[in-house]
Residue frames relative to the residue before (quaternion, step in Angstrom):
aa qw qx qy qz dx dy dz
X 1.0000 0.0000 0.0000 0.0000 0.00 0.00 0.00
X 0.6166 -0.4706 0.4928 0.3944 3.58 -1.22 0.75
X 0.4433 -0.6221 0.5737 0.2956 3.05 -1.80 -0.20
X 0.1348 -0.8901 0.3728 0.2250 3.40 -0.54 0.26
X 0.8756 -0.3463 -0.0298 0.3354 3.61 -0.98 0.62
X 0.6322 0.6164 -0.2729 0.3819 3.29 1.74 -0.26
X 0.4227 -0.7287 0.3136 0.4381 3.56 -0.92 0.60
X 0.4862 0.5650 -0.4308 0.5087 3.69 1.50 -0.07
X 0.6409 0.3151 -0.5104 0.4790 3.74 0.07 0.63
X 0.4031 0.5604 -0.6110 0.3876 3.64 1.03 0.97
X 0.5024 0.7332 -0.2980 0.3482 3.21 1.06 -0.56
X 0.7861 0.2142 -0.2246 0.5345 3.76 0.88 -0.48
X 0.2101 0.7227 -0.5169 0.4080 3.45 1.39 0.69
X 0.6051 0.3456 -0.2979 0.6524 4.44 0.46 -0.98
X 0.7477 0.1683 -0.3490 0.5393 4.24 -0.17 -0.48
X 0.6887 0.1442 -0.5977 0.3842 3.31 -0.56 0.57
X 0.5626 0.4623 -0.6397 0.2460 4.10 -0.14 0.04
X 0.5956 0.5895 -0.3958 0.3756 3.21 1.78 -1.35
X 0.7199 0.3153 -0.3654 0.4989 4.09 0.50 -0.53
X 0.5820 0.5064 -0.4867 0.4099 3.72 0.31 0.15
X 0.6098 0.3868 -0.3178 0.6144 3.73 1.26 -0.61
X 0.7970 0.2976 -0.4179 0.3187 3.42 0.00 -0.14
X 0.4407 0.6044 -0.4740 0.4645 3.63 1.35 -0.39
X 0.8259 0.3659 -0.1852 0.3870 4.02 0.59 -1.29
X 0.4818 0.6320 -0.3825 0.4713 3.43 1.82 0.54
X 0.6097 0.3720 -0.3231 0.6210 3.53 1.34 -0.97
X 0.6921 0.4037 -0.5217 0.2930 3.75 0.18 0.16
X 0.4788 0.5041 -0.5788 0.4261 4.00 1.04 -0.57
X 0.7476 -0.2907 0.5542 0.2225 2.54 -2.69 -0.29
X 0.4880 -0.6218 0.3351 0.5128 4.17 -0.59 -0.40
X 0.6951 0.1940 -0.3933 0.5696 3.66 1.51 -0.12
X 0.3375 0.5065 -0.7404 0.2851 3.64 -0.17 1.59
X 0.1397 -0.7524 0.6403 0.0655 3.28 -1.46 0.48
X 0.5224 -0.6604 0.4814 0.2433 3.70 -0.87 0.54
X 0.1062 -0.7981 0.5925 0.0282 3.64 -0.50 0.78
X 0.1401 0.8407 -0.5175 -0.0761 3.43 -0.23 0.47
X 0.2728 -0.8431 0.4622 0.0346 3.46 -0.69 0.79
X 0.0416 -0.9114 0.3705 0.1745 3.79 0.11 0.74
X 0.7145 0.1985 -0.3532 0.5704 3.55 1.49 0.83
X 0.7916 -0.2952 0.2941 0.4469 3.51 -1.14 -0.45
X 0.5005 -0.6422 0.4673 0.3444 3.79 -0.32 0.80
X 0.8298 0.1823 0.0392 0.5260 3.63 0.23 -1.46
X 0.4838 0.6587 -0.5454 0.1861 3.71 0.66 0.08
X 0.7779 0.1932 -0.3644 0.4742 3.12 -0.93 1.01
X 0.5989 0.5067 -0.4424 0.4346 3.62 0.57 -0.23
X 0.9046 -0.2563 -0.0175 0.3402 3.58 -0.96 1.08
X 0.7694 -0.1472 0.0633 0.6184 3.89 -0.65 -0.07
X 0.1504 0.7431 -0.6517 0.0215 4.03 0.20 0.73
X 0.7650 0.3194 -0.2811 0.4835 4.29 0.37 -0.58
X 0.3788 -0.7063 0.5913 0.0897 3.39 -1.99 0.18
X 0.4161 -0.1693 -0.6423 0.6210 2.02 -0.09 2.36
X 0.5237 -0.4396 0.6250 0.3766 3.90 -1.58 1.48
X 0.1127 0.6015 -0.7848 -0.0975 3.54 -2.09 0.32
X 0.6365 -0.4850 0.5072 0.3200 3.26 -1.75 0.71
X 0.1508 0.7838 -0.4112 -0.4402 3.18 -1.15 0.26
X 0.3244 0.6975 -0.5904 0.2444 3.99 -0.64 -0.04
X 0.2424 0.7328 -0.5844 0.2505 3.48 0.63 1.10
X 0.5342 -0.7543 0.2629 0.2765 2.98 -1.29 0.75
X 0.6330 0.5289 -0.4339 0.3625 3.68 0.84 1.08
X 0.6896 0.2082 -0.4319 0.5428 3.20 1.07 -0.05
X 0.0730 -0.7686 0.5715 0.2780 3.87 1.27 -0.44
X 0.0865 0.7450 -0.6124 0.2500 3.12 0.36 1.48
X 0.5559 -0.6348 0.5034 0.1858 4.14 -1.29 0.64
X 0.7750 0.4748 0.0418 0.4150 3.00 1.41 -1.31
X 0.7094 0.3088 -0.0028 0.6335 3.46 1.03 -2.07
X 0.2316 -0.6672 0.6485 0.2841 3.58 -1.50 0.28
X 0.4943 -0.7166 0.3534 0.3425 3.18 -1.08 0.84
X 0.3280 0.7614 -0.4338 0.3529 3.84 1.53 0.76
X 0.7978 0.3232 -0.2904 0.4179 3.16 1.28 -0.63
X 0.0153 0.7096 -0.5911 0.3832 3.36 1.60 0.98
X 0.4778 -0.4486 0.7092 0.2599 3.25 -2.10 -0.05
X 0.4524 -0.5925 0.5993 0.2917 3.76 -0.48 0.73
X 0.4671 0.5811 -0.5700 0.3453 4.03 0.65 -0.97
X 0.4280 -0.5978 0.6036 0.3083 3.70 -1.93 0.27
X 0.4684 0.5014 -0.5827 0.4355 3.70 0.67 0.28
X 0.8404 0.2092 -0.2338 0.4420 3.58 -0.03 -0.89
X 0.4440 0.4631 -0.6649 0.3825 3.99 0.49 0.13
């Protein structure tokens, strides 16, 4: 189920990853292992989008990210 608009239903955000990892432990093999990953593996490291962008643009002036893969929206430029 979604979450819903309160900040106390952040609260079952840690128990459901904890039953979502264990529900997808009893499904591996005994030498599978869970990898979890909390951001993009390769973002920002070399040609990562399609069309290549630079990045250091001048909203996020970021080293790493171009600011193409921003949301175009004006909240987040």
């Amino acid at each position: 189920m979604p979450y819903g608009h309160w900040v106390t239903e952040l609260r079952r955000v840690e128990l459901n990853m904890q039953l979502r990892r264990r529900h997808v432990q009893h499904q591996l093999q005994p030498h599978e292992r869970i990898l979890s990953l909390s951001v993009f593996p390769l973002m920002g490291v070399g040609s990562f989008t399609d069309p290549p962008f630079s990045p250091q643009g001048p909203v996020a002036q970021s080293l790493f990210t171009p600011d193409e893969i921003i949301s175009q929206h004006k909240r987040f430029l």
